[in-house]
VEXDREN-2710 file (C-alpha; in Angstrom, 1 decimal):
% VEXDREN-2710
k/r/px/py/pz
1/UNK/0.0/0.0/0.0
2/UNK/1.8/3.3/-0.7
3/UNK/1.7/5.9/1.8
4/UNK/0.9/9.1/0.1
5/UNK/2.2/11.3/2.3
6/UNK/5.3/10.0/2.6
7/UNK/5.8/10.0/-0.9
8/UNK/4.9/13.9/-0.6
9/UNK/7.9/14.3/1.6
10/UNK/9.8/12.1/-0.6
11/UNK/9.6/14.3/-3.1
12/UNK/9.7/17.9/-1.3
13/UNK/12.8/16.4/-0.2
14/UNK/14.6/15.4/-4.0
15/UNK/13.3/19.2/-4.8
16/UNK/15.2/20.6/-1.8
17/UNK/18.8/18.7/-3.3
18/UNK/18.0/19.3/-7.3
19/UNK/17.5/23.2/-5.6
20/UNK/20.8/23.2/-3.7
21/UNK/22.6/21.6/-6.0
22/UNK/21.9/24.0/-8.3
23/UNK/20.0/22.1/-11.0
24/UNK/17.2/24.4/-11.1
25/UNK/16.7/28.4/-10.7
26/UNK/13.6/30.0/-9.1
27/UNK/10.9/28.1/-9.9
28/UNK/12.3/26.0/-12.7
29/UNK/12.0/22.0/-13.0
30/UNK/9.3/19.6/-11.8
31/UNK/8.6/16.1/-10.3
32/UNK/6.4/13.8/-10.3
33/UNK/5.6/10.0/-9.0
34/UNK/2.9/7.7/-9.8
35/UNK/1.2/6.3/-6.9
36/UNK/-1.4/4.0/-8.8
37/UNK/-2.6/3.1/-12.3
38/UNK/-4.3/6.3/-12.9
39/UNK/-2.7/8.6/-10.1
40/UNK/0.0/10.7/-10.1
41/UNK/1.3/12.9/-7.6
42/UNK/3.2/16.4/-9.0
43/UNK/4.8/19.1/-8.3
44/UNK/3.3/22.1/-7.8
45/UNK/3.4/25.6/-10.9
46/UNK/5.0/28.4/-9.3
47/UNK/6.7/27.3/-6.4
48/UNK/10.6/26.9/-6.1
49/UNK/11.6/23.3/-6.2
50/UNK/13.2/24.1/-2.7
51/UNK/10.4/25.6/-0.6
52/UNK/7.8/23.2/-1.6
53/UNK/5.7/21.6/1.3
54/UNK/3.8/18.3/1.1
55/UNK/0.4/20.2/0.8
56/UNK/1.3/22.1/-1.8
57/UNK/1.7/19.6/-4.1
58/UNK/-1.3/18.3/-7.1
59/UNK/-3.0/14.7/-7.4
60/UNK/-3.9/14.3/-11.2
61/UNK/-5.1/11.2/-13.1
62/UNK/-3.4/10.2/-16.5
63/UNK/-5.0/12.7/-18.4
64/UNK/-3.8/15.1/-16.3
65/UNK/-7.3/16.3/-14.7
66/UNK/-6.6/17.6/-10.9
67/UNK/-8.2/14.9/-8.2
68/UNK/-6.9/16.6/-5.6
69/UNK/-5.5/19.9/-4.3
70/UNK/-4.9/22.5/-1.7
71/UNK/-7.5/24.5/-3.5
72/UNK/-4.3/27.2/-4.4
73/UNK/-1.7/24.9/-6.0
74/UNK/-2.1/23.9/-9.9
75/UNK/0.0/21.3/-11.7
76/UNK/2.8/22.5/-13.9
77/UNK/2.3/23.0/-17.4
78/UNK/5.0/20.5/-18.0
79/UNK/3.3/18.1/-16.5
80/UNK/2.2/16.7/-20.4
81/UNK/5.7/16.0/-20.6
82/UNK/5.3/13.3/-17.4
83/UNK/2.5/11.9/-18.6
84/UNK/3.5/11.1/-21.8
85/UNK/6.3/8.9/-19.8
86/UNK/4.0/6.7/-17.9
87/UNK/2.1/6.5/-20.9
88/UNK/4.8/4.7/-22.8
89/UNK/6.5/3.8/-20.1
90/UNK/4.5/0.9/-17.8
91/UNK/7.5/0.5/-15.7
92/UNK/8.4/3.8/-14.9
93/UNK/7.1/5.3/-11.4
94/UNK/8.8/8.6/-11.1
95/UNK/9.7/11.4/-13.6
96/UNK/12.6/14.3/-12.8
97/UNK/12.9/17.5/-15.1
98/UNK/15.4/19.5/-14.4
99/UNK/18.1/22.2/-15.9
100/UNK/21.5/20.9/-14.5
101/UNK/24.1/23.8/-15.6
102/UNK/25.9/21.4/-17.5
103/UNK/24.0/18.9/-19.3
104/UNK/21.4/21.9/-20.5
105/UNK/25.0/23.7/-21.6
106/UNK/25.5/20.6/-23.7
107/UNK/21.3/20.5/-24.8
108/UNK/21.8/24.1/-25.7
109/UNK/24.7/23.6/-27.7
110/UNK/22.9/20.7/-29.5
111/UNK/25.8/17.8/-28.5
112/UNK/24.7/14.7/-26.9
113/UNK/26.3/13.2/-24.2
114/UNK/27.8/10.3/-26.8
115/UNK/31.4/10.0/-25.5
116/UNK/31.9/6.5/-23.6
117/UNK/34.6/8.4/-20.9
118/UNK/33.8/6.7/-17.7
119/UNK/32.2/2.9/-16.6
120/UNK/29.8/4.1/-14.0
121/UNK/27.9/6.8/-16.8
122/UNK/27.9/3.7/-19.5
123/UNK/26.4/1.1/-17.6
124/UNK/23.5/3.4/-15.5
125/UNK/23.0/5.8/-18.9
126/UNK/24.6/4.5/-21.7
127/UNK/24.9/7.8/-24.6
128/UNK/22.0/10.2/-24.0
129/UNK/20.5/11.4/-26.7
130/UNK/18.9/15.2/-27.2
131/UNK/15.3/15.6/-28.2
132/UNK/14.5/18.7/-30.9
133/UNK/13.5/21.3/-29.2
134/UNK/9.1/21.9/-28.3
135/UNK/7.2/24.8/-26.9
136/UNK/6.9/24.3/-23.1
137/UNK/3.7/23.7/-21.8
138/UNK/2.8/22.2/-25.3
139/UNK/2.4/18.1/-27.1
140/UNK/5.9/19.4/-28.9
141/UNK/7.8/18.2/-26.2
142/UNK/6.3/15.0/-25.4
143/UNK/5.8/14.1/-29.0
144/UNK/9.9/15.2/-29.1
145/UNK/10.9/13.1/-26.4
146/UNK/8.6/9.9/-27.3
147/UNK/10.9/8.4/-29.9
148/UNK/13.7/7.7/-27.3
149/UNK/11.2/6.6/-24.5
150/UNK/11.8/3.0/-25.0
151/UNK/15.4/3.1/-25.2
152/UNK/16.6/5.5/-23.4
153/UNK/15.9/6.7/-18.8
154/UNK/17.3/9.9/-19.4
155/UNK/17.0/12.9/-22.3
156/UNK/18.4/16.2/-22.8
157/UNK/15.6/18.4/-24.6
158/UNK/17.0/21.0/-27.1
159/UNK/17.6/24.6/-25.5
160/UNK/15.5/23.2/-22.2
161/UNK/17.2/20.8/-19.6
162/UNK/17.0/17.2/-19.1
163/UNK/15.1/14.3/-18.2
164/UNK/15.2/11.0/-16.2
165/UNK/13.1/8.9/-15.1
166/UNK/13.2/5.4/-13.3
167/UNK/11.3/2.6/-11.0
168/UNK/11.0/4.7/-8.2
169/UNK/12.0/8.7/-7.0
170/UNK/14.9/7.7/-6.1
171/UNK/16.2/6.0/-8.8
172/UNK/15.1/8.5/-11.6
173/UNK/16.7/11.2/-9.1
174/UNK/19.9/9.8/-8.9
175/UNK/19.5/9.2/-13.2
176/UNK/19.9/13.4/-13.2
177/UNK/22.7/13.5/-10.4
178/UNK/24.5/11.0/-13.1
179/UNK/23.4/12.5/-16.2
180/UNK/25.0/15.9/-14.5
181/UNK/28.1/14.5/-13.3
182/UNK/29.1/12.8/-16.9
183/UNK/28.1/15.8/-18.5
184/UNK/30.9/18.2/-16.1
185/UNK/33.4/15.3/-16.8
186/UNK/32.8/15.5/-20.4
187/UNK/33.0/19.1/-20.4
188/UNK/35.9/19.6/-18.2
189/UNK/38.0/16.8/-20.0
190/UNK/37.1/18.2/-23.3
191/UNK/39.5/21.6/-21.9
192/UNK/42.1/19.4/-20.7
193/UNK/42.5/18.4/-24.7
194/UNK/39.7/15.8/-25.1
195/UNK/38.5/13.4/-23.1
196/UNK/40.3/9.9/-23.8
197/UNK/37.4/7.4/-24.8
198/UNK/36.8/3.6/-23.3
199/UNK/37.6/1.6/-26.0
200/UNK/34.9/-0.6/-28.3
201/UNK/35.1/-4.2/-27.1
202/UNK/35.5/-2.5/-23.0
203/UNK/32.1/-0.7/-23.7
204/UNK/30.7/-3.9/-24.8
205/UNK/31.8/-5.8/-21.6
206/UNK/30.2/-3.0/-19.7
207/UNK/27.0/-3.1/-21.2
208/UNK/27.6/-7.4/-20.3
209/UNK/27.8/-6.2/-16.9
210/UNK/24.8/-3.8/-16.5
211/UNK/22.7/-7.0/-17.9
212/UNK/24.7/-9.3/-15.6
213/UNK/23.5/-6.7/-12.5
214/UNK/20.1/-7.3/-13.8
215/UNK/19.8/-3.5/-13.5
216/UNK/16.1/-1.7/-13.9
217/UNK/15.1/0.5/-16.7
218/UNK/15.7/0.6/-20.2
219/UNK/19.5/1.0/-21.6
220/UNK/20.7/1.8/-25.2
221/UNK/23.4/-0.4/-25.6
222/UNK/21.6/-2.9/-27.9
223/UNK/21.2/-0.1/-30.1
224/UNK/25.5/0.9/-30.7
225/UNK/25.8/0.0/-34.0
226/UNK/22.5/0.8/-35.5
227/UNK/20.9/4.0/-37.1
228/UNK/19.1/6.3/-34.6
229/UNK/21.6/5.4/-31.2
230/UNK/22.7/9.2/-30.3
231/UNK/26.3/7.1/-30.2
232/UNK/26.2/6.7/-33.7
233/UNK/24.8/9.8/-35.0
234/UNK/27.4/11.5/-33.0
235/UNK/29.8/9.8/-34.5
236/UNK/28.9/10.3/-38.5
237/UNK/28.5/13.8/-37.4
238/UNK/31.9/13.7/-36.1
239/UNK/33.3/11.7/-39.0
240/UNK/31.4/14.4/-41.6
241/UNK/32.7/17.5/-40.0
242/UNK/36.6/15.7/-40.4
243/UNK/35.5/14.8/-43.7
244/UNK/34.8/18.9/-44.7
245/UNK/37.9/19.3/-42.9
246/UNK/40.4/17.3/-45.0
247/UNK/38.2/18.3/-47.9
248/UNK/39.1/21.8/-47.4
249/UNK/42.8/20.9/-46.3
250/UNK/42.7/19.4/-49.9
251/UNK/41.6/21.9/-51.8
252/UNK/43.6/25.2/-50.0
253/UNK/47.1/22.7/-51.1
254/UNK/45.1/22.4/-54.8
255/UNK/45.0/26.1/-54.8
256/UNK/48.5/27.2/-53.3
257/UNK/50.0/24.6/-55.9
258/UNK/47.9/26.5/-58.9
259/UNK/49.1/30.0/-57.9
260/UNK/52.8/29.0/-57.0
261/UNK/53.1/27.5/-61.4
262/UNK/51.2/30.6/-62.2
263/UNK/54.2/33.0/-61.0
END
C-alpha cells in the first residue's frame, strides 16, 4: 500500500537537493511519481523546487485532470511532458525534469552526451541522446521526447534541460545527479584536450555487466551499432565535420599549388 504522504515528503525532499545543488533556478523544474494506475502525484506551478511543502503539491489522473489539491496549487504545465512517460512507459514510477548547468550547456549547444569516458555513466546511462527542441507547456515536447522513451531513462531536450526517469523517486533522481556528473566530466576533460574514450570491445563488456546486475530500466546499448543510437549519429557527425575538414585541407594545397606554377 503506498503511503501518500510520505511520498509527498519524498519528493519535497529530491526538490530541496536538485535546488541546492543547483539544477534548477527559481521556480524551474518539476517532479512527479505515480502512486497508482491512474494517479500521479506532481509538483506544484510556481513554487521553487526548494520551498515546496507536502500540501502544496497536485493529485492528477493520466489525463492530467486535478483529483486533488490545496484549492491554491495547480500542476505545472510540463506536466504533459510526465504523462507522456507513464504513458509509454508501464514501468516507470517517477519522472525528474530539471536544468542541470551542465548537461542543458550541452542540450543548448545541441551535443549529446555520446562520449563513452567513464564505466559508472555507461552502464547506468549509456549515450544520452537530445530531443529537438518543443514549446513548453505544449504536445511538442512529449511528441519530441517519445521516440527515445523506450530506449533511453534519461534525455536532454534541445535549448531546455533534461530528463530522467526510473522505478522509483529515487532511482530517476539519482539518473539526473548522473546524467549531471558525466556531463561536467565531459565538459571539463574536453578543456584538458579531449576526453580519452573507453575503447569498443570494453564498452561492450560493460554493457555485459549492466545486464549481468540485472539493473532496472531501459538502456541503449543494444542499439550501438544501428541508425538512430545518439552514439552513432554523433559519431557520423563527427566523422562528416573531419571529412569537410580534409576536404578543405585538400583543396587550400590544390589552390596554393595552382598559384605558385602561375608565378
Amino acid at each position: 500500500m503506498v503511503n501518500e504522504f510520505e511520498i509527498r515528503k519524498q519528493i519535497c525532499d529530491i526538490g530541496q537537493r536538485i535546488y541546492n545543488r543547483g539544477m534548477v533556478a527559481a521556480n524551474d523544474g518539476n517532479i512527479s511519481v505515480k502512486i497508482s494506475d491512474n494517479e500521479f502525484i506532481a509538483t506544484p506551478t510556481g513554487v521553487s523546487k526548494g520551498f515546496m511543502k507536502p500540501s502544496m503539491l497536485v493529485k492528477v489522473d493520466g489525463e492530467g485532470k486535478v483529483l486533488a489539491s490545496d484549492g491554491i496549487h495547480k500542476p505545472s504545465s510540463e506536466l504533459k511532458m510526465h504523462l507522456r512517460v507513464y504513458k509509454e512507459r508501464p514501468d516507470v514510477k517517477a519522472v525528474v525534469h530539471a536544468h542541470p548547468m551542465y548537461a542543458t550547456a550541452f542540450a543548448i549547444a545541441g551535443i549529446p552526451l555520446a562520449k563513452p569516458i567513464m564505466p559508472e555513466a555507461i552502464i547506468t546511462l549509456g549515450c544520452v541522446p537530445i530531443a529537438k527542441y518543443g514549446t513548453p507547456s505544449t504536445e511538442e515536447i512529449p511528441d519530441a521526447i517519445s521516440e527515445y522513451l523506450q530506449n533511453y531513462d534519461a534525455v536532454l531536450l534541445e535549448n531546455h534541460g533534461a530528463l530522467s526517469f526510473g522505478v522509483d523517486l529515487m532511482n530517476a533522481y539519482f539518473k539526473m545527479e548522473s546524467l549531471e556528473f558525466y556531463a561536467q566530466l565531459l565538459y571539463l576533460s574536453t578543456q584538458l584536450g579531449g576526453p580519452k574514450e573507453i575503447p569498443k570491445d570494453e564498452v561492450q563488456r560493460l554493457y555485459e555487466l549492466r545486464k549481468k546486475f540485472n539493473m532496472p530500466g531501459r538502456h541503449p546499448g543494444d542499439l550501438c551499432g544501428v541508425t538512430g543510437c545518439a552514439c552513432v549519429n554523433a559519431k557520423k557527425e563527427e566523422a562528416a565535420k573531419n571529412e569537410n575538414a580534409d576536404l578543405e585541407k585538400m583543396v587550400a594545397e590544390i589552390t596554393r599549388r595552382i598559384m605558385s606554377e602561375m608565378k
